[in-house]
Residue, then its C-alpha position, 0 to 999 in steps of 0.5 A: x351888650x348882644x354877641x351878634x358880631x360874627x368875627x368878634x377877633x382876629x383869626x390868630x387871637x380866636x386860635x389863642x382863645x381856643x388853646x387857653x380853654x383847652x389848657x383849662x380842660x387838659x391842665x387844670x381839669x376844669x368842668x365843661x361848666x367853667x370852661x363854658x363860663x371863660x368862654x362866655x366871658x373872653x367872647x364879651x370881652x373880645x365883641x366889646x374890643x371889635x365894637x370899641x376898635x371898629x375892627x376885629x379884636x388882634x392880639x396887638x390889641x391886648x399887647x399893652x392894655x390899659x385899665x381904663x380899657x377894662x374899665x370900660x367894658x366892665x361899664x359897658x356889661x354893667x349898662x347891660x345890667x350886669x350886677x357886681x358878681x357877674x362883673x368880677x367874673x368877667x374881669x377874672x376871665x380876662x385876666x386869667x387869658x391875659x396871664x395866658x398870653x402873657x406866659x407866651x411873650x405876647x401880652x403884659x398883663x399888668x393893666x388887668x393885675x392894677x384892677x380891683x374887682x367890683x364889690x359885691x354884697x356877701x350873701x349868706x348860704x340859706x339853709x332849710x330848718x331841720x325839719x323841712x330838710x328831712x320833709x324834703x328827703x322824705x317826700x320826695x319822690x311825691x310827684x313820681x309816676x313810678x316807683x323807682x323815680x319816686x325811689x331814685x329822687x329820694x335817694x338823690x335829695x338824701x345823698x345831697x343832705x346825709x353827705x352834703x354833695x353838690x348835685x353835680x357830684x350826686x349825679x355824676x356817682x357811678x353805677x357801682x357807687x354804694x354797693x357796700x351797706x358796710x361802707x362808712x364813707x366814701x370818696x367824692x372828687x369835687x371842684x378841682x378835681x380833688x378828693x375828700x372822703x364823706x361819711x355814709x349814714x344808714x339812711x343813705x345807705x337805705x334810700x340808695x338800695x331802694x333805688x336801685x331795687x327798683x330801677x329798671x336799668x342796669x347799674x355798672x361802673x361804667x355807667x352813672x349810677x342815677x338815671x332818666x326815665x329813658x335810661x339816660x344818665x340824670x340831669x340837674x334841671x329835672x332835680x332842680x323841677x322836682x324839688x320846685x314841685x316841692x317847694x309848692x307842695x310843703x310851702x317852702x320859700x324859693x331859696x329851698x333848692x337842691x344846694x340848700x340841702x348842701x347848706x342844711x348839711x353844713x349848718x345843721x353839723x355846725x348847730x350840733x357842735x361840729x368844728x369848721x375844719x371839719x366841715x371843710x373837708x366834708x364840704x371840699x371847700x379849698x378855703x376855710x373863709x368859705x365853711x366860715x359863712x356858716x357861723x354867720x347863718x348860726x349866729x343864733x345860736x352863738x349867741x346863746x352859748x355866749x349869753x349861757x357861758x360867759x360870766x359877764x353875760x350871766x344874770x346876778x342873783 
């Protein structure tokens, strides 16, 4: 389905459009990438109304909307080539702008509730062997052309597997982050802004203080503490470059990507006899069903603690 259509909705439906996603900046503290996702999904879902009701999409429009209408678009985005997880988040955007409306007596939004989302196929996270994640830390900074970006992308990739960080909470560390060589955790506002508290290891320690030896910028609180080669703060995709670089370099299959060292975090603490609890709070994940895939990725070796320690399953002399 193109987003050509210029006037995809009526003046006052563009207006409530605007002030949801403002809501979801001021109020719920939403990321830019969020609040970029409900922005792409409500305008999908507002060019599949103008198109179906040859007119702009009106407020009127979703007053009563049933859910064979949102059936609809949903098998319209899926002629599109849009899979099953690409589909529930459409279907969630609309239904967090209806519950929008709704709480402002303009819309009901009990068609939206009545639909299920489509299935999608649970992937597992796909962690590196412990041996490559360290290869990965280690040898990162192998493409650099000066020694304090080869020193800033070991730092990084060591930071996103010694402590499991997203890279976008990696990148996003102020300037002052780690000053302390004593420091045993530190704190790390994640999705949601919440905070959790992460463990600090020497090697952290060692690789964030080579950075900033040799970087050639001034490192303040008010400044981000990782940055480009023209002093800029950092960004994902040239971390996201390096480590493809690296993925050729050490023969790593292309599931090898900064995430998977957060991954690699996780699985490796649970092979070495971490709790899932505890794996939570290290990770921010608001649901322990979340941490819950890595017993999946180390059925492995479950099942060799069982074949070792259950009586039945242990061989008769």
């Amino acid at each position: 389905m193109s987003d050509t259509i210029l006037v995809h909705a009526a003046p006052e439906l563009l207006a409530e459009k605007a002030a949801f996603l403002e809501a979801l900046a001021s109020e719920r503290n939403a990321s830019p990438h969020t609040i970029a996702s409900y922005e792409r999904d409500l305008r999908q879902f507002l060019v599949f109304l103008t198109r179906h009701n040859a007119r702009p999409a009106a407020i009127a429009d979703l007053a009563d909307l049933k859910a064979a209408e949102l059936r609809a678009f949903l098998a319209d985005r899926r002629r599109d080539g849009a899979g099953a997880r690409s589909l529930g988040r459409n279907l969630s955007g609309v239904r967090a702008f209806l519950k929008h409306l709704e709480r402002r007596g303009l819309v009901s939004a009990a068609g939206a509730r009545a639909m299920r989302a489509p299935k999608a196929a649970k992937s597992l996270p796909r962690p590196l062997s412990v041996a490559d994640a360290l290869g990965v830390a280690e040898e990162a900074g192998s493409f650099a052309v000066e020694p304090w970006i080869a020193a800033r992308d070991v730092a990084v990739l060591t930071l996103l597997y010694g402590c499991g960080l997203r890279i976008s909470e990696a990148l996003t560390l102020a300037g002052d982050a780690l000053e302390d060589p004593t420091a045993r955790a530190m704190p790390i506002t994640g999705k949601g802004g919440k905070t959790r508290m992460v463990p600090l290891l020497p090697a952290v320690h060692a690789a964030v203080a080579d950075y900033r030896r040799l970087c050639p910028f001034q490192l303040s609180a008010e400044a981000p503490l990782f940055r480009g080669a023209k002093g800029g703060p950092l960004r994902a995709q040239i971390v996201q470059r390096g480590m493809a670089r690296l993925r050729g370099a050490l023969g790593l299959p292309a599931s090898a990507t900064p995430h998977a060292l957060r991954h690699s975090f996780a699985t490796h603490l649970l092979a070495a006899g971490g709790d899932l609890r505890t794996i939570q709070d290290l990770l921010g994940h608001a649901s322990l069903s979340t941490t819950q895939n890595y017993t999946a990725v180390d059925s492995g070796r479950l099942m060799t603690i069982y074949r070792e320690a259950h009586p039945r399953a242990r061989r008769r002399g």
